[in-house]
C-alpha positions in Angstrom: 64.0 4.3 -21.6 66.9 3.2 -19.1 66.1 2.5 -15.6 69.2 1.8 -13.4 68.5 0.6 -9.5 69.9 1.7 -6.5 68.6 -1.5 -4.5 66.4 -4.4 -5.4 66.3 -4.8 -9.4 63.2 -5.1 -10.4 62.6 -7.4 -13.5 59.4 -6.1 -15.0 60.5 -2.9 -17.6 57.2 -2.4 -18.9 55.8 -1.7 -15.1 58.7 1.1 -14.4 57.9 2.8 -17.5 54.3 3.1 -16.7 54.8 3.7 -13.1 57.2 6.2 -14.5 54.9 8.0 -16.8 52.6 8.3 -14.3 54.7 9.4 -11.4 54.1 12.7 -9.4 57.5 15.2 -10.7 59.1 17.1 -7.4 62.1 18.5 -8.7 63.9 15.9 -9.8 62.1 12.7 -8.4 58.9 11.7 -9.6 57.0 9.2 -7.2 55.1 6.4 -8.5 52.7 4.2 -7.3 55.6 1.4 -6.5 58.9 3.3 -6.7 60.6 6.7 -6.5 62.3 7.5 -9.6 65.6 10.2 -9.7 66.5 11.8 -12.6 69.8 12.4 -12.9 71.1 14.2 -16.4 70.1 11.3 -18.8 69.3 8.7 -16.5 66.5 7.4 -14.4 67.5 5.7 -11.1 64.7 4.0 -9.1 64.0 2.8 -5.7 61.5 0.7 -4.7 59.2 1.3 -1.5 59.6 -1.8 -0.1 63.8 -0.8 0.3 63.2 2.3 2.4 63.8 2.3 6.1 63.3 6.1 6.9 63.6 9.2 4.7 64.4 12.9 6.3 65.2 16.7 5.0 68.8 17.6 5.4 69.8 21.6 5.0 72.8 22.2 4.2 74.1 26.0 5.1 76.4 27.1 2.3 78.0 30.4 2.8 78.2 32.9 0.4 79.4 36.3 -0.2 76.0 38.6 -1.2 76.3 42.6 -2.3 75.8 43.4 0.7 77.4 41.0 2.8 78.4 37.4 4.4 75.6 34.9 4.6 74.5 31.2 4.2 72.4 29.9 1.8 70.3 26.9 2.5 70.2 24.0 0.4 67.5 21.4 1.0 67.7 17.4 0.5 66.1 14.7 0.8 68.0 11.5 2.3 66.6 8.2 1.7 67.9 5.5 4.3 67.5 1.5 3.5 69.1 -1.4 5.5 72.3 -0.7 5.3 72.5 3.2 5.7 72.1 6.1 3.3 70.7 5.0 -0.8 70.7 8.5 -1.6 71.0 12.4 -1.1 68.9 14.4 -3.7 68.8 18.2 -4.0 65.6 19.6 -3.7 64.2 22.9 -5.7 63.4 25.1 -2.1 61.8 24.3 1.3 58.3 24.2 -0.1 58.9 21.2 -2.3 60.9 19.5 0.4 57.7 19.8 2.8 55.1 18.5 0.0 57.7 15.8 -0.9 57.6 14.6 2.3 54.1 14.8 3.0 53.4 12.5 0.0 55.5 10.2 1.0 54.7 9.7 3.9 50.6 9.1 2.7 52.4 6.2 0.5 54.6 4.9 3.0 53.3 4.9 6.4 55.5 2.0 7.8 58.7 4.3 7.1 60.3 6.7 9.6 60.2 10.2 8.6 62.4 11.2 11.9 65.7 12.5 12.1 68.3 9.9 13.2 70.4 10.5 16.4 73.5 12.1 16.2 75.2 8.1 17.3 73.4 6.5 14.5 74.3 9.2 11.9 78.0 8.6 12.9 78.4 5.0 12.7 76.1 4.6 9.2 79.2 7.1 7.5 
């Protein structure tokens, strides 16, 4: 199996594979004991802990025309922040996943900050 980074390489293959196999599945990450791993159609992208600064849910509202009417459906992701801004955006299945994603996270990486940043910061990291 293919592992592709999204920060820091890591050099040891036979680690990511068994950290891989033994990873946690939330939609499409699965968290390991040393990196979060994001499947995306035939390949595996991994981030290691030590490269996240803060992770935080973003809903997106996207409208759509229902039977019955106008409305906006939400769409939840996960945003993982390093040093130098945004690593990643992934799309979650539903708000229930999003909250136990976060929660485990946050038991295996207490140093991180799970807040939302301020509406200044968000502005000058795009």
């Amino acid at each position: 199996m293919k592992f592709y980074a999204l920060t820091t390489e890591l050099t040891d293959k036979a680690a990511l594979e068994a950290d891989y196999a033994a990873a946690r599945e939330i939609g499409v990450l699965k968290v390991g004991e040393s990196c979060l791993f994001i499947r995306r159609k035939l390949k595996n992208y991994y981030i290691p802990y030590g490269d996240i600064r803060r992770c935080f849910r973003r809903v997106l509202l996207v409208p759509a025309k229902l039977c019955c009417g106008k409305g906006d459906l939400p769409v939840e992701n996960l945003v993982i922040c390093g040093d130098a801004g945004e690593i990643a955006q992934v799309q979650l299945p539903g708000t229930k996943a999003a909250k136990v994603l976060i929660d485990v996270l946050k038991e295996k990486l207490p140093e991180v900050d799970f807040s939302l940043p301020a509406k200044s910061e968000e502005k000058q990291e795009d």
